[in-house]
C-alpha positions as CSV (number, residue, x, y, z in Angstrom):
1,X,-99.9,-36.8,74.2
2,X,-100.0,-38.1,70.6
3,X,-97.1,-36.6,69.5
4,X,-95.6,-37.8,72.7
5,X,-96.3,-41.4,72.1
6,X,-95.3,-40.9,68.3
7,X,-91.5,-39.8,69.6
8,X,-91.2,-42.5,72.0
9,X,-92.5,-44.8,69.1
10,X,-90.0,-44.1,66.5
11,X,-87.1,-44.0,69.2
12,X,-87.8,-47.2,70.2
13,X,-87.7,-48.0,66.6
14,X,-84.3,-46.3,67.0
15,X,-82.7,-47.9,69.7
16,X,-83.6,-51.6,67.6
17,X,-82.2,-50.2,64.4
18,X,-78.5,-49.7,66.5
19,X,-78.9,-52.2,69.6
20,X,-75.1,-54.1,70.0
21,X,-74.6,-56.8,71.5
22,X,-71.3,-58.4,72.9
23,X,-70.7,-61.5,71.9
24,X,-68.6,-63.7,73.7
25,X,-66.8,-67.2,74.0
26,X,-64.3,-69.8,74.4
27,X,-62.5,-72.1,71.8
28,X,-60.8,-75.4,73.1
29,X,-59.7,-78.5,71.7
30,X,-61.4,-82.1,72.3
31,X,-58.8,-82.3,75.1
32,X,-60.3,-78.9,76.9
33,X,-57.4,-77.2,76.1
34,X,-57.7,-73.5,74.9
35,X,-56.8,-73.0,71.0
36,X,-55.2,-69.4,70.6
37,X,-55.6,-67.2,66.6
38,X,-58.8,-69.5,66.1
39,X,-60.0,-67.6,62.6
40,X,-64.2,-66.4,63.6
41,X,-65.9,-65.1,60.1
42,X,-69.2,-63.3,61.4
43,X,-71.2,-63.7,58.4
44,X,-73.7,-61.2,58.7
45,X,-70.9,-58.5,59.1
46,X,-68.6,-60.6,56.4
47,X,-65.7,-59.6,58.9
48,X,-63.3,-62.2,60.9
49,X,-62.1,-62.0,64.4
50,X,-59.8,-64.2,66.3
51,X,-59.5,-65.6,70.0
52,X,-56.7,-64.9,72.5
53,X,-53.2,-65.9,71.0
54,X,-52.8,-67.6,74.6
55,X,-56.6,-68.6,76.3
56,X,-58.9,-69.0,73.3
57,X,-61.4,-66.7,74.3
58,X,-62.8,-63.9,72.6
59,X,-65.5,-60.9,72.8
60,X,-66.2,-57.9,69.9
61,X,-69.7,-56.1,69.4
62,X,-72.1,-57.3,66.9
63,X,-75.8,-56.3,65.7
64,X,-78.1,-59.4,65.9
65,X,-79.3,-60.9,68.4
66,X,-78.9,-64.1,66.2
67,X,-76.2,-64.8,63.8
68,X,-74.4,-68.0,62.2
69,X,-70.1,-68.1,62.4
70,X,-67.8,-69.8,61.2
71,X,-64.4,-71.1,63.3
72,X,-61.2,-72.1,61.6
73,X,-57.9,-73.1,62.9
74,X,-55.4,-75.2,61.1
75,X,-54.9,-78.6,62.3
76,X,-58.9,-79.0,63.1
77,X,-62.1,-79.2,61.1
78,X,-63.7,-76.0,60.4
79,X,-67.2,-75.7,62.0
80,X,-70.2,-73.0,61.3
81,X,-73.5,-72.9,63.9
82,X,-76.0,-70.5,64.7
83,X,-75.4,-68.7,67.9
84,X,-77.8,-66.1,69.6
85,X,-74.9,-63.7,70.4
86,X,-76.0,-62.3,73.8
87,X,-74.8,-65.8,75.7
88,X,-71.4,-67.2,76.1
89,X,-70.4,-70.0,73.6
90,X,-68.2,-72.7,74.2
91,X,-67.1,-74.0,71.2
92,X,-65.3,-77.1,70.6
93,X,-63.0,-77.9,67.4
94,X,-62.0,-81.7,66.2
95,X,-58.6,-82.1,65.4
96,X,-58.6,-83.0,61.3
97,X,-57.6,-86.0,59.7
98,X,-54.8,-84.5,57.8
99,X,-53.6,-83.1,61.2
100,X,-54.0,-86.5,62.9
101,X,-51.9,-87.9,59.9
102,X,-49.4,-84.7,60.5
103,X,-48.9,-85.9,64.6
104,X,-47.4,-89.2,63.6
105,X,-43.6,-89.8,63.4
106,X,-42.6,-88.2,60.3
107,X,-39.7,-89.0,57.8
108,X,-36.5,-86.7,57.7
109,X,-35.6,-89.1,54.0
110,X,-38.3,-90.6,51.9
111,X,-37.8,-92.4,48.4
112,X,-41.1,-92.9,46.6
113,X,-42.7,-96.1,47.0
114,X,-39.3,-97.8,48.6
115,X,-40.5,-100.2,51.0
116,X,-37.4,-100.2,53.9
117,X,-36.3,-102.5,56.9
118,X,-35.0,-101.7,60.2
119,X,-32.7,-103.2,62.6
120,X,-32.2,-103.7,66.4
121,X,-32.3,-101.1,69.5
122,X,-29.5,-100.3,71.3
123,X,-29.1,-99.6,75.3
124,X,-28.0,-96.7,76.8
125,X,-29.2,-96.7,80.1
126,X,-31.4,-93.4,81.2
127,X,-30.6,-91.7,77.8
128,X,-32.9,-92.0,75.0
129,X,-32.5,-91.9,71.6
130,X,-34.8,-92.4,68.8
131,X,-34.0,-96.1,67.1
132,X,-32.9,-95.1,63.5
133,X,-32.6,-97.1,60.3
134,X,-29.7,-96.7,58.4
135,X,-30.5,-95.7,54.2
136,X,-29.8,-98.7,52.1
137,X,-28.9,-98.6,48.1
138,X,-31.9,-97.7,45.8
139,X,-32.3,-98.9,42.0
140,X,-32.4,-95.7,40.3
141,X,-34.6,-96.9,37.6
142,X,-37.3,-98.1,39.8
143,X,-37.0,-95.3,42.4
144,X,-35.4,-92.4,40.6
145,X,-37.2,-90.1,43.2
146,X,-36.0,-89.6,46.4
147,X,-36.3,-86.4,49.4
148,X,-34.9,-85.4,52.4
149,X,-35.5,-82.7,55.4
150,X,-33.2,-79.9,55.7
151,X,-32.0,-78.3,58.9
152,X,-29.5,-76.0,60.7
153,X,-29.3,-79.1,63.7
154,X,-25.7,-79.8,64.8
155,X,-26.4,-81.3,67.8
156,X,-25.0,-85.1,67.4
157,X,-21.6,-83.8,66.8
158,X,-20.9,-82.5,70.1
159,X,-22.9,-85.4,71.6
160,X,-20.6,-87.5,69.7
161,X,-17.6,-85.7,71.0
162,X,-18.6,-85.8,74.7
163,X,-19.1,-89.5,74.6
164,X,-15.4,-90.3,73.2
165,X,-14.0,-87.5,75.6
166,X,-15.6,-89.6,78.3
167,X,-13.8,-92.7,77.0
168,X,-17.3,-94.3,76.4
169,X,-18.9,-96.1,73.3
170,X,-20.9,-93.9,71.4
171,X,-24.3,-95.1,70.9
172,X,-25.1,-95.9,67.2
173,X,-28.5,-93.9,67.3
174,X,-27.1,-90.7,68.7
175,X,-25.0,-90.3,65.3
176,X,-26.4,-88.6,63.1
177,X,-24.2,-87.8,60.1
178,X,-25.8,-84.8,58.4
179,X,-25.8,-83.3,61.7
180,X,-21.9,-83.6,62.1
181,X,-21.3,-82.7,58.5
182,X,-22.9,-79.6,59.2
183,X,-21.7,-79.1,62.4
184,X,-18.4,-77.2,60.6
185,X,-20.8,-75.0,58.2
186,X,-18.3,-76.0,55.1
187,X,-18.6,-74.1,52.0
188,X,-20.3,-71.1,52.3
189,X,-20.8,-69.4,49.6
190,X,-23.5,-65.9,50.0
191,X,-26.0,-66.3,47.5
192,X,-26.7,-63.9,44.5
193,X,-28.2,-60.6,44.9
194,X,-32.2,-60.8,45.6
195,X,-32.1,-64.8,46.1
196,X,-32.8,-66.7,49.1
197,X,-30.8,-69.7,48.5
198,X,-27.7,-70.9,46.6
199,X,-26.9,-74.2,45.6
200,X,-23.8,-76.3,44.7
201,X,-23.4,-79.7,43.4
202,X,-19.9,-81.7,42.8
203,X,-19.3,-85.3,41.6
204,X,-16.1,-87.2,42.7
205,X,-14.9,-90.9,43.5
206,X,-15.5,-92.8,46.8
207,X,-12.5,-93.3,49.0
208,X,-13.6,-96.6,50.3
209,X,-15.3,-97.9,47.7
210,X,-14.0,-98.6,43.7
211,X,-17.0,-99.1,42.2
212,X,-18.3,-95.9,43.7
213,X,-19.0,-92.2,43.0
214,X,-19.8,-89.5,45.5
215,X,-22.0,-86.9,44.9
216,X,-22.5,-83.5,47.2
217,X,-25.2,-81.6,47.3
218,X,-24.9,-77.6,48.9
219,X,-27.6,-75.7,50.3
220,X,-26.4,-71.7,51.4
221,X,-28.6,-69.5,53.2
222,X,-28.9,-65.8,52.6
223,X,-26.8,-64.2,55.6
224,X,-28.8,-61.4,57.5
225,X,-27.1,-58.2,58.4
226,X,-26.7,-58.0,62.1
227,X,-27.6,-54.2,62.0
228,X,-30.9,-55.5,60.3
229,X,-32.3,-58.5,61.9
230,X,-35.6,-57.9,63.3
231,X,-36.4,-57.1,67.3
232,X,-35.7,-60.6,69.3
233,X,-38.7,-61.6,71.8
234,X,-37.1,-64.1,73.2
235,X,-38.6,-66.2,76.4
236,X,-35.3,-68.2,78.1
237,X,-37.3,-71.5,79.5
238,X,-35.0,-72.7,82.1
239,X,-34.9,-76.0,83.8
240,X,-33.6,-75.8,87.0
241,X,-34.7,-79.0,88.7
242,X,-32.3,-81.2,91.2
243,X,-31.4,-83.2,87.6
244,X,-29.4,-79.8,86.5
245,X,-27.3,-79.4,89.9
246,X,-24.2,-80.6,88.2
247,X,-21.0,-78.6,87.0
248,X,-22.1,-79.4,83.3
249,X,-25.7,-78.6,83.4
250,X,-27.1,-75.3,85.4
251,X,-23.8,-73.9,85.7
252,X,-23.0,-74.3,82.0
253,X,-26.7,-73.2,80.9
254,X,-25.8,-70.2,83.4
255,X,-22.7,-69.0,81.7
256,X,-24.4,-69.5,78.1
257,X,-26.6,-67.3,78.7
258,X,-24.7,-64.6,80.1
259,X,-23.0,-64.8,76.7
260,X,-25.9,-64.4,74.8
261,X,-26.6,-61.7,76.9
262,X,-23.9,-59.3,76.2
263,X,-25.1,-59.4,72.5
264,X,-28.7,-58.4,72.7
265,X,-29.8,-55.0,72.0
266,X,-32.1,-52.5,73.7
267,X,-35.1,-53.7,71.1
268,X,-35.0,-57.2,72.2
269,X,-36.7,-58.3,74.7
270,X,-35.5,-60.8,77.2
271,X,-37.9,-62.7,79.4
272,X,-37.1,-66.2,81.5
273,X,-39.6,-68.8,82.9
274,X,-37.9,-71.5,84.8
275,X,-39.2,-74.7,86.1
276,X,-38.1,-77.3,89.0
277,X,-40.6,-78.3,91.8
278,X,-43.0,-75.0,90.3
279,X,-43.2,-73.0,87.4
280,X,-42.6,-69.4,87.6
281,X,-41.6,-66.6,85.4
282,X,-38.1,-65.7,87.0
283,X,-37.8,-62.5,85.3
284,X,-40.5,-60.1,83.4
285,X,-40.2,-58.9,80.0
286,X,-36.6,-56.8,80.5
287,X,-35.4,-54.9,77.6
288,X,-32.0,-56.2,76.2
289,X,-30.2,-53.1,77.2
290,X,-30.5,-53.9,81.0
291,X,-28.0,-56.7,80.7
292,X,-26.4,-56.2,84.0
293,X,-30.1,-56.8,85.4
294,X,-30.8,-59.5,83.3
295,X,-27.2,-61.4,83.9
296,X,-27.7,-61.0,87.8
297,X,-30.9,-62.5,87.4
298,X,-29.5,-65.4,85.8
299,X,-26.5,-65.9,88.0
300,X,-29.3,-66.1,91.0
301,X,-30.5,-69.5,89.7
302,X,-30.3,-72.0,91.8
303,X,-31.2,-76.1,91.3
304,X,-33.9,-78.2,93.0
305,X,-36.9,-80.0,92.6
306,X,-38.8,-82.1,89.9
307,X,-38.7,-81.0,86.7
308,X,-42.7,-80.1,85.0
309,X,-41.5,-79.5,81.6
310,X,-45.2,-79.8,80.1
311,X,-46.9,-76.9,82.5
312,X,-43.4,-74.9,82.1
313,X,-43.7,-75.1,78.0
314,X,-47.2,-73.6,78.1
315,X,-46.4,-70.8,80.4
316,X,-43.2,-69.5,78.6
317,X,-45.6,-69.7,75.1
318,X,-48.3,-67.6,76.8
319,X,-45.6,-65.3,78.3
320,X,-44.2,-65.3,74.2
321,X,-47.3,-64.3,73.3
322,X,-48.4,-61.5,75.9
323,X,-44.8,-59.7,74.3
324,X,-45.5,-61.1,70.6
325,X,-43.3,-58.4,68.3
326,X,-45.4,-58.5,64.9
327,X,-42.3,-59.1,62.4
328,X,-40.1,-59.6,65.3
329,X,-38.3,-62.5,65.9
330,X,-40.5,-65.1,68.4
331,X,-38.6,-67.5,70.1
332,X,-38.9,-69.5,73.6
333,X,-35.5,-71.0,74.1
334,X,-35.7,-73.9,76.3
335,X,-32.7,-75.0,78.0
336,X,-32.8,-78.5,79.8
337,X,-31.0,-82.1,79.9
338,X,-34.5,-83.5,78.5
339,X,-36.0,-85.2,81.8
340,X,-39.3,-84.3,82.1
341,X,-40.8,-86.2,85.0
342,X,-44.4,-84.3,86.1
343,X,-47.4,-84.1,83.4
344,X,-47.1,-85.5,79.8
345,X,-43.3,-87.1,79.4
346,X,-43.8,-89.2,76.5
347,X,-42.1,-87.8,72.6
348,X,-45.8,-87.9,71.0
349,X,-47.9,-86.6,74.1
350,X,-44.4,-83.2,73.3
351,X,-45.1,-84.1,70.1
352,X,-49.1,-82.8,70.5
353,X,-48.8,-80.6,72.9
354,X,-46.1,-78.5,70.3
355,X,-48.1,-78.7,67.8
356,X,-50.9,-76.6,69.7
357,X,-48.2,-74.0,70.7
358,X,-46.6,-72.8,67.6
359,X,-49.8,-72.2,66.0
360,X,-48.8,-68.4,67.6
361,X,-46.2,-68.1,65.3
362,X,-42.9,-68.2,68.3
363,X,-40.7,-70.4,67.6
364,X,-38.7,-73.0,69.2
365,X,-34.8,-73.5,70.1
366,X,-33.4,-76.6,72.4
367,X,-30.2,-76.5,73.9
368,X,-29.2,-80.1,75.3
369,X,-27.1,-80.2,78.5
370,X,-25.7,-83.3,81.0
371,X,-25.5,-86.6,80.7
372,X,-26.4,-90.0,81.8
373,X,-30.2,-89.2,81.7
374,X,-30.2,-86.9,78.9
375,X,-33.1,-86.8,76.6
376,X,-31.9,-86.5,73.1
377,X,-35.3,-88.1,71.8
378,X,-37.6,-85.4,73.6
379,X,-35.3,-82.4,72.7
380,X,-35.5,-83.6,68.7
381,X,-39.1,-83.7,69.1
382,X,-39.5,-80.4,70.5
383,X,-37.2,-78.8,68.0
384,X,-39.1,-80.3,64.7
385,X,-42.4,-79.8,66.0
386,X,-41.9,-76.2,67.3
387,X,-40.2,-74.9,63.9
388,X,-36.8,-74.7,65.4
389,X,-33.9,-75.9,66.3
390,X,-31.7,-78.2,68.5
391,X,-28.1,-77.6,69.6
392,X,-26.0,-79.8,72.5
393,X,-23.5,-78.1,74.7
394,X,-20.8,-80.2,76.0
395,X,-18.7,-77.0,76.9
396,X,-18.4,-73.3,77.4
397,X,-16.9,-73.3,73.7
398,X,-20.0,-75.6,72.2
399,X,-22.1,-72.7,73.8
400,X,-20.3,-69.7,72.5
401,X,-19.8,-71.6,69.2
402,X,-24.0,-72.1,69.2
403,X,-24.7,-68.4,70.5
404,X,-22.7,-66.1,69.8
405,X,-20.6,-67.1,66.8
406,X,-23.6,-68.9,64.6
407,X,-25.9,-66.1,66.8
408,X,-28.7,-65.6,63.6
409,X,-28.0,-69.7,62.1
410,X,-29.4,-70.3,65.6
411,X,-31.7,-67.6,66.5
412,X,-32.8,-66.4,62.9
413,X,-35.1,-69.0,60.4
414,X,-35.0,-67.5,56.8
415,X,-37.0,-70.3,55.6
416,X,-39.2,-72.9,56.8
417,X,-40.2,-76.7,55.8
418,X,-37.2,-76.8,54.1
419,X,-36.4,-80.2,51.7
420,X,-34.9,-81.6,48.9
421,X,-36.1,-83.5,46.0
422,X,-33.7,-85.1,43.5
423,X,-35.0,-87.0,40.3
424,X,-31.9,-89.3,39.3
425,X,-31.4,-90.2,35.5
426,X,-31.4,-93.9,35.3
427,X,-29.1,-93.3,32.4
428,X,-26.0,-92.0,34.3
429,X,-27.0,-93.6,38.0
430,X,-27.4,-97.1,38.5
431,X,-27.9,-96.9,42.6
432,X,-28.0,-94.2,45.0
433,X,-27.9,-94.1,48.9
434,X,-28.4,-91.3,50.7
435,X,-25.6,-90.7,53.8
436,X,-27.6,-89.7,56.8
437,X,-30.4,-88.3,57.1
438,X,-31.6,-91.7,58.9
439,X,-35.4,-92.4,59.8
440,X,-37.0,-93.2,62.4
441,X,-37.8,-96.6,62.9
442,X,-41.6,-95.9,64.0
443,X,-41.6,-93.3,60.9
444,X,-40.7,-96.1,58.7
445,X,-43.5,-97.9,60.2
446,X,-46.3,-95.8,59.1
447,X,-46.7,-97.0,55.1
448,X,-48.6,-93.4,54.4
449,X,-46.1,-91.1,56.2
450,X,-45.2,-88.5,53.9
451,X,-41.6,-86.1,54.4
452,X,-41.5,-83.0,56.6
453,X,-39.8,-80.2,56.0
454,X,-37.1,-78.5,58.5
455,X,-36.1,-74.9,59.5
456,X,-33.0,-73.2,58.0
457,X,-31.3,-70.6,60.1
458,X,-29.1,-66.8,58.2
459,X,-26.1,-67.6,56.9
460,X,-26.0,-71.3,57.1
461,X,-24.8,-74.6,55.0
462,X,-26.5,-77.7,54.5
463,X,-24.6,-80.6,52.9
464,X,-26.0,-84.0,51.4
465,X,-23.6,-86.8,50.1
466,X,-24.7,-89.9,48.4
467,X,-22.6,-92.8,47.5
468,X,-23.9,-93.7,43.5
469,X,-23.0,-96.5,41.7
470,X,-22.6,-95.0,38.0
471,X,-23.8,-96.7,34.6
472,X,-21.3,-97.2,32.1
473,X,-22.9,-94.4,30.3
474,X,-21.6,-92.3,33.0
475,X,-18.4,-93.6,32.9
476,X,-17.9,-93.2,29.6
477,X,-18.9,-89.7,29.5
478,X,-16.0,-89.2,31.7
479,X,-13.9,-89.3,28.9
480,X,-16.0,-86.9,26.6
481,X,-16.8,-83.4,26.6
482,X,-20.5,-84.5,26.0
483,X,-21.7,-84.9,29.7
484,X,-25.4,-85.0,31.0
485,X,-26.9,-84.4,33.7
486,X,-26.9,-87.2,36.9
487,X,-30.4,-85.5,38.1
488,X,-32.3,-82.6,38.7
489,X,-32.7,-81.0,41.9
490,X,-36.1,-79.1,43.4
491,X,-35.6,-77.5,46.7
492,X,-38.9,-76.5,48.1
493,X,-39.4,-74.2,51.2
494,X,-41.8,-71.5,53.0
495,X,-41.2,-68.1,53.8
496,X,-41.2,-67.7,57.7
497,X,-44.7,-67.4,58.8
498,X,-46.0,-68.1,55.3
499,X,-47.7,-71.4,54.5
500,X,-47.3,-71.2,50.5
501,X,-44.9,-72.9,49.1
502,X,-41.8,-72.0,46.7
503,X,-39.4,-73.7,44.5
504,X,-36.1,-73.2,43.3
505,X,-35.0,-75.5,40.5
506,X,-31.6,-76.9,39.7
507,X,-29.6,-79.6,37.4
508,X,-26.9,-81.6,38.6
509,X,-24.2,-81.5,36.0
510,X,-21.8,-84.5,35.4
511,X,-18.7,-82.3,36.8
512,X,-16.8,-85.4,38.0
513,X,-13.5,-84.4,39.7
514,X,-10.9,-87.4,40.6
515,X,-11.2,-87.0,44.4
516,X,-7.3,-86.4,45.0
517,X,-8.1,-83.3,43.1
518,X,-11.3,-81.5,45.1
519,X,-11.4,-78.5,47.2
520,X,-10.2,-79.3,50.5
521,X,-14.0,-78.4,52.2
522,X,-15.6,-81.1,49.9
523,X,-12.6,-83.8,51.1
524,X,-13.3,-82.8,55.1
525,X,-16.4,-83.0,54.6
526,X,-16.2,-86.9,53.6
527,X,-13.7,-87.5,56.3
528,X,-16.5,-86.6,58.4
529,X,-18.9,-88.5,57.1
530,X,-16.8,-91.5,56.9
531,X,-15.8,-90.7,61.0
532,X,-19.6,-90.9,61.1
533,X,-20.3,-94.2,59.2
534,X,-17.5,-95.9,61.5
535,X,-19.2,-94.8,64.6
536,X,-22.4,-96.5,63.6
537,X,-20.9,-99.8,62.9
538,X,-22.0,-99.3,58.9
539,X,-22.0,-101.8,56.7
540,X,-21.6,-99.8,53.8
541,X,-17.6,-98.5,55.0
542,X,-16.3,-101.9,55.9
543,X,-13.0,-100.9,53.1
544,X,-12.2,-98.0,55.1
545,X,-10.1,-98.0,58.3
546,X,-9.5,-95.2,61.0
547,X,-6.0,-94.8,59.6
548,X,-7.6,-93.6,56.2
549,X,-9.8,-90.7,58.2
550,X,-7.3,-89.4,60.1
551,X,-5.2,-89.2,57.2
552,X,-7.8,-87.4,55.0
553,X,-8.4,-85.1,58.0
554,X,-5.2,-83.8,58.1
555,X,-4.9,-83.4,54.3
556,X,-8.1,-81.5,54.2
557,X,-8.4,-79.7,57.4
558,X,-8.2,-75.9,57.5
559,X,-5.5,-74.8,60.2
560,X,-7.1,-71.5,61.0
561,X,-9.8,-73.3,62.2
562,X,-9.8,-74.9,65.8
563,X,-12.7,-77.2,65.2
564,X,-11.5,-78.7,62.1
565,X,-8.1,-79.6,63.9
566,X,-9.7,-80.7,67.3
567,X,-11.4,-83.2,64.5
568,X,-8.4,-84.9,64.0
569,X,-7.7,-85.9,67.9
570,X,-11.3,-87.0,68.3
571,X,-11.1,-89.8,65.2
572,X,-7.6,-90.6,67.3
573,X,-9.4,-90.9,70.3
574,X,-12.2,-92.6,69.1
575,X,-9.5,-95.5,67.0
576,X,-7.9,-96.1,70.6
577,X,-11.2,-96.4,72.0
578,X,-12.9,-98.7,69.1
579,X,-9.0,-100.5,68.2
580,X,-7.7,-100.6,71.8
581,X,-5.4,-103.6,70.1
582,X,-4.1,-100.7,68.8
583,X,-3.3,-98.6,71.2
584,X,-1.1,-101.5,72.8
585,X,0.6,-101.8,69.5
586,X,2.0,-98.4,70.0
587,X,2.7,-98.2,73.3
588,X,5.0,-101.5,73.1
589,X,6.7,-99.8,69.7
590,X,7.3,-96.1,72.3
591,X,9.1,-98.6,75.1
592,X,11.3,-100.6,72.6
593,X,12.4,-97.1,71.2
């Protein structure tokens, strides 16, 4: 009996020494919202575990019966408590202060410690647009330092171009000229072996103004090989409310896709979540090489309803998730005219709930469709904050332009929080102003708003131009072989799904060219910025006159390409439309002859 109670003794003992528990929870915001990878450090084990990518929750086996952990998640204040780990926990995380500073409108431009103005809205019925403020001239010695966001975003030029096709005004705050500029992807160039970017800087003079110098600034992307791009998740978030029953919305959206389609392969996976009256997932996670499945799917949507964009974003980034492709390439791509009209409409409420999402790591493309209520604010907002991308199709060609031809610029970030900084020499540059790149009036607003960073897309071209007004030391130099440098560059950027930062380093070399003389890219490329300026109303091209772009189109415009020559008839359209004097003029001269 002893020896009996001795055994049962030590096996007790026993059972202590290896007892587990399960340990179980929740994590939500302050909002009761669910925070997905939420980082748990068990500190007795000195191991982390994380909740649910899409519910917050989260259970593994532990030891004690008391412990202490410690939750992180960026964007909110880390917390430790003690927790007796056979209960549930609920545990609630505070949004940070730097992440509360992160939520407000952010600058796409900044020059350090420039104080800048704004000016007055401008209607355009049920489209919204976010109220910019154009860059004015900067005093190089005071404010040698200034930045800007890059991006692969194209989507003001064909908004642009359906307004003037439409024989309507264009709206000074939809233009947005590094948008158009880049629109045409001028100057490629692939960079070097074993680098990321390459980058290209030429100095010329300004057509439309004397006193003037232009100076260009070129940002390639490494191109990705087709045959090697990672496995596509993609989630096609489809708005098919009674706003999209029109020729150049659903239908459009329809045939896009379809062309995407026939381009996927059997290791991507295709899933689509639409939205109007409910949300639904249309079609489950098909792989790419059923594309006769997936195109019938798509050609059996149909429009009606209200439109619930907010509980329609949250189910195609949990469906995102429950497929997640570790190294794959993430993406929901949402495809809507903007008008969200059940649950949170407003750009910051998209703004926050965004934020929450892409803290899984998918990313985010828009494509902009319709017009009349078209949301071009909401669709901007979504794209920044979702590390991705907008693109506006006015046409079948925009959409096989956006997904087929420029298939990984769209679909494929090499680099994220992409942006420029260029330290001017006070010595050579007397002003500088920035062309495009325009903030945000409520950005502006905010005196400790700081610059954020943009996504750039395989194989792509960013251009800057800014107009400088040169010392005489730069002029001067013009006629020496003794030249210095006009600034240095510093473009800084994060590897997809990596938070550190990089920097690649460059000068900008006093190479001026007489503008008569420059590659043909660099000259289009002005003609569209000067298109752009004119379209705004600028004050800073009141020498120029339409005459003068046209002209400089035609010089410079490649004729093997389509786009570069339907450039041309759009500035003509657009001079009858903004000149109608003119148009009479020419008319009268046709009937005398």
């Amino acid at each position: 009996m002893r020896k009996l109670l001795i055994y049962c003794l030590f096996t007790l003992i026993g059972l202590s020494a290896t007892a587990q528990y399960y340990f179980r929870g929740e994590i939500k915001n302050e909002k009761n919202q669910p925070l997905g990878n939420a980082k748990i450090f068990l500190h007795s084990a000195k191991t982390y575990f994380y909740s649910g990518a899409s519910h917050g929750s989260f259970g593994f086996t532990v030891k004690n019966l008391y412990d202490s952990i410690t939750v992180s998640l960026d964007g909110y204040e880390t917390k430790t408590i003690r927790v007796k780990t056979d209960i549930w926990q609920n545990i609630t995380l505070k949004i940070s202060e730097a992440a509360i500073s992160k939520s407000k409108p952010k600058l796409i431009s900044v020059t350090k410690d420039l104080k800048q103005g704004s000016r007055l809205n401008w209607f355009t019925g049920d489209e919204t647009y976010f109220q910019l403020v154009e860059n004015e001239f900067v005093q190089a010695s005071g404010f040698p330092n200034t930045g800007f966001s890059l991006n692969v975003n194209k989507a003001s030029y064909s908004n642009v171009r359906r307004f003037i096709n439409m024989n309507s005004p264009v709206p000074p705050d939809a233009v947005r000229i590094e948008e158009m500029i880049n629109y045409f992807n001028l100057r490629y160039r692939e960079p070097e072996a074993g680098q990321l970017f390459r980058l290209e800087t030429q100095l010329t003079s300004c057509p439309w103004n004397k006193m003037a110098q232009l100076l260009y600034l070129n940002v390639c992307a490494k191109k990705l090989s087709l045959d090697r791009i990672p496995p596509g998740n993609f989630v096609f978030l489809i708005d098919v409310s009674g706003s999209m029953d029109m020729p150049n919305r659903l239908p459009l959206l329809k045939a896009a896709f379809q062309l995407l389609v026939k381009n996927l392969r059997p290791v991507d996976t295709i899933s689509i979540v639409t939205y109007g009256g409910s949300v639904g997932i249309w079609l489950q996670p098909t792989s790419g090489g059923e594309k006769e499945k997936i195109i019938a799917s798509i050609e059996d949507l149909t429009a009606a309803g209200d439109t619930p964009g907010e509980s329609a974003i949250r189910a195609a980034y949990q469906l995102a998730q429950s497929t997640f492709i570790k190294g794959g390439n993430n993406r929901v791509i949402l495809a809507t005219d903007g008008d969200f009209n059940v649950g949170e409409k407003s750009e910051k409420a998209l703004d926050e709930l965004i934020t929450l999402q892409k803290q899984g790591g998918v990313y985010l493309t828009c494509l902009g469709v319709g017009m009349g209520n078209f949301k071009d604010s909401k669709l901007q907002t979504l794209a920044k904050k979702g590390n991705g991308n907008y693109a506006y199709l006015d046409d079948i060609a925009e959409a096989e332009k956006v997904l087929i031809q420029e298939l990984t610029q769209t679909f494929y970030a090499v680099a994220d929080d992409v942006f420029m900084n260029v330290i001017f020499n006070p010595a050579m540059v007397k002003q500088y102003r920035l062309i495009g790149f325009d903030n945000k009036k409520e950005a502006i607003a905010e005196s400790d708003n700081d610059l954020e960073g943009g996504e750039i897309g395989s194989g792509s071209s960013t251009l800057a131009v800014f107009e400088i007004i040169p010392t005489e030391q730069n002029i001067s130099s013009l006629q020496s072989e003794m030249r210095g440098n006009l600034a240095s560059l510093q473009l800084r950027y994060s590897l997809c799904n990596d938070t550190s930062s990089k920097v690649l380093l460059s000068a900008v070399p006093q190479n001026f060219t007489v503008f008569d003389s420059l590659d043909r890219t660099w000259q289009f490329a002005t003609a569209v910025a000067m298109f752009g300026m004119k379209l705004k109303q600028s004050e800073f091209i009141r020498g120029a006159n339409w005459d003068q772009i046209i002209e400089m189109g035609r010089r410079s415009a490649d004729p093997s390409q389509y786009l570069q020559k339907e450039f041309i008839g759009l500035v003509q359209k657009a001079q009858e439309l903004y000149e109608p004097s003119k148009k009479k003029k020419k008319k009268k001269k046709g009937s005398d002859d």
